[in-house]
N, C-alpha and C positions, 0 to 999 in steps of 0.2 A: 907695468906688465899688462897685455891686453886681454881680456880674458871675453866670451862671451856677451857679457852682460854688460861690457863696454860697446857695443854692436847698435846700433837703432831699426829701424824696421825698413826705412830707406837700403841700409846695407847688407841687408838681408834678401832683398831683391835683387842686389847687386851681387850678392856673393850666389844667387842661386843660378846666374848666369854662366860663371864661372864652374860652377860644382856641374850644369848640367852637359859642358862641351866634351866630355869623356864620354858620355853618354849616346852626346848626336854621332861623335865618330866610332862608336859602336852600331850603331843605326847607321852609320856612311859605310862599315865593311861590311855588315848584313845585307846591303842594298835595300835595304828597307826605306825606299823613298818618303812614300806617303808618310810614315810614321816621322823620319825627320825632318818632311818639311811642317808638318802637325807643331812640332816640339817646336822648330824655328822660331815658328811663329809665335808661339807662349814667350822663348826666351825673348825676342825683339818687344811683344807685350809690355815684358817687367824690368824693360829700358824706357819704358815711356810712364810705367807705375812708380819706378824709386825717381827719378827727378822731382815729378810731381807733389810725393810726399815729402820728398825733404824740406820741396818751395815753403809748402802749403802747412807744413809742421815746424819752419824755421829751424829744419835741423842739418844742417849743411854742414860740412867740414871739409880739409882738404882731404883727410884721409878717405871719406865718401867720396869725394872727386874724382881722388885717384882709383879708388875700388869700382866705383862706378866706369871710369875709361875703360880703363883693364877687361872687365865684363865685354864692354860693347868692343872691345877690340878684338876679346875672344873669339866672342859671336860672329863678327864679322869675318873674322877667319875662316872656320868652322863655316858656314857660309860662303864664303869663296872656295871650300873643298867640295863642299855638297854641288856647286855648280860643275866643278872639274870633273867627279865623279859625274853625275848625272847630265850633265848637259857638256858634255868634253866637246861634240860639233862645235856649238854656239862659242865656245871656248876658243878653241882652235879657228874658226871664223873671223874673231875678233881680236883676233893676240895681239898685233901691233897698238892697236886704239889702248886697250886694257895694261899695255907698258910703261906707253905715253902717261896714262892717267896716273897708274901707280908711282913709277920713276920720283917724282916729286914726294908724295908721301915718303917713302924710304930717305930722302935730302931731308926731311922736314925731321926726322925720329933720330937721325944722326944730331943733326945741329942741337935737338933739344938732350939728350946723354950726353953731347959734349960739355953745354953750357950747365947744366940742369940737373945734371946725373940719375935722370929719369926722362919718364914720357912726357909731355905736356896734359894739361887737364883744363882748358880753358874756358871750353865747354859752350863757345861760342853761337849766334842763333844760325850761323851761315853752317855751322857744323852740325846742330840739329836740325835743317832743312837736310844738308845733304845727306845724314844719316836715317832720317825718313827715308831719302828717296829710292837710299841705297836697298835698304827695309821692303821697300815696297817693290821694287825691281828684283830681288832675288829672289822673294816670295810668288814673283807674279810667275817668274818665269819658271820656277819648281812645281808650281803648282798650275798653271795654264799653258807655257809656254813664251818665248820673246816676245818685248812691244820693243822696236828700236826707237822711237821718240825717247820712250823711258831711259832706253839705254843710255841714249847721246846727251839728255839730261844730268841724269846720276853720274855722268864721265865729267861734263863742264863744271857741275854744282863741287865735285870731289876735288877737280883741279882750284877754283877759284876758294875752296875751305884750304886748300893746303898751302896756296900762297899766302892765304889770311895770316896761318899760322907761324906761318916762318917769317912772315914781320912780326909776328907780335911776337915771335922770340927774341928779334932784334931790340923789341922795342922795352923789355920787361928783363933788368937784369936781376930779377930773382925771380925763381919760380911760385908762380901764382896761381889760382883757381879763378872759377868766375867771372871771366872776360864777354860781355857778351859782343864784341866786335870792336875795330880799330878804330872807329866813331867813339865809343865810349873808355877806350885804353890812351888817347889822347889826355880825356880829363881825369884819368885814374890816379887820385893822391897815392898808390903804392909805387905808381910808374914814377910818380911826379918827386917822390922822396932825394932829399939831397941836403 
């Protein structure tokens, strides 16, 4: 049984991600911009503070992994609404590109519940590049306005993380944590078992 004090400080970071998205879509019906993208920005924060502790405290698990996705998937939702809400032009401007890009992800979350009976957690560096970029693009645009460089960025870097992922779903018939790319999932003894 899991209780509290089963928790370490990394998933505590990770679960404050998750506890605060009710919060930002209270702040998205208030239209209280500035205040959501203020909080945004803490939550994306303590996506870059719990990886870091777990590295740096060798406290990693899958269950952290998967706490951890979950969080930054949230966020990132939650963040795709704040933009619909607040920036529906820039939205609606760009819907075709934003289809294309997405389209893939949705392929990518099917195949892994099929195989996987969950999300993937693999947590690769192509997927923290593009979850940066992602970070940095809906922040900038909340809080200054569009860069389309960034845009067309964050759309390529999102597409070529989500090919990543769906070979390494191909490529890993159990599910795995800590993949840091198809370079290093080649020499993975978990891949490699037989």
């Amino acid at each position: 049984m899991l209780t509290f004090k089963n928790f370490n400080i990394a998933d505590w970071f990770s679960f404050y991600r998750v506890l605060a998205a009710p919060f930002l879509l209270i702040l998205l019906w208030l239209n209280e911009r500035e205040l959501f993208t203020w909080f945004l920005l803490f939550s994306y924060t303590t996506d870059m503070i719990d990886g870091f502790l777990a590295r740096q405290l060798k406290i990693t698990s899958a269950r952290g992994s998967q706490l951890d996705s979950f969080g930054d998937q949230i966020t990132f939702v939650v963040g795709l609404l704040g933009l619909w809400v607040f920036e529906t032009d820039f939205i609606k401007e760009n819907y075709l590109l934003i289809v294309i890009a997405f389209s893939p992800y949705f392929i990518q979350m099917l195949l892994a519940f099929k195989k996987y009976g969950r999300a993937t957690s693999f947590h690769t560096y192509l997927a923290k590049l593009s979850a940066i970029v992602q970070g940095a693009f809906i922040l900038w645009l909340l809080f200054f306005g569009p860069i389309y460089w960034l845009f067309y960025v964050m759309i390529v870097l999102g597409l070529l993380e989500t090919i990543e992922e769906i070979i390494l779903i191909y490529m890993y018939d159990d599910w795995v944590s800590g993949v840091k790319g198809i370079y290093w999932a080649l020499k993975d003894k978990r891949r490699l078992k037989m």
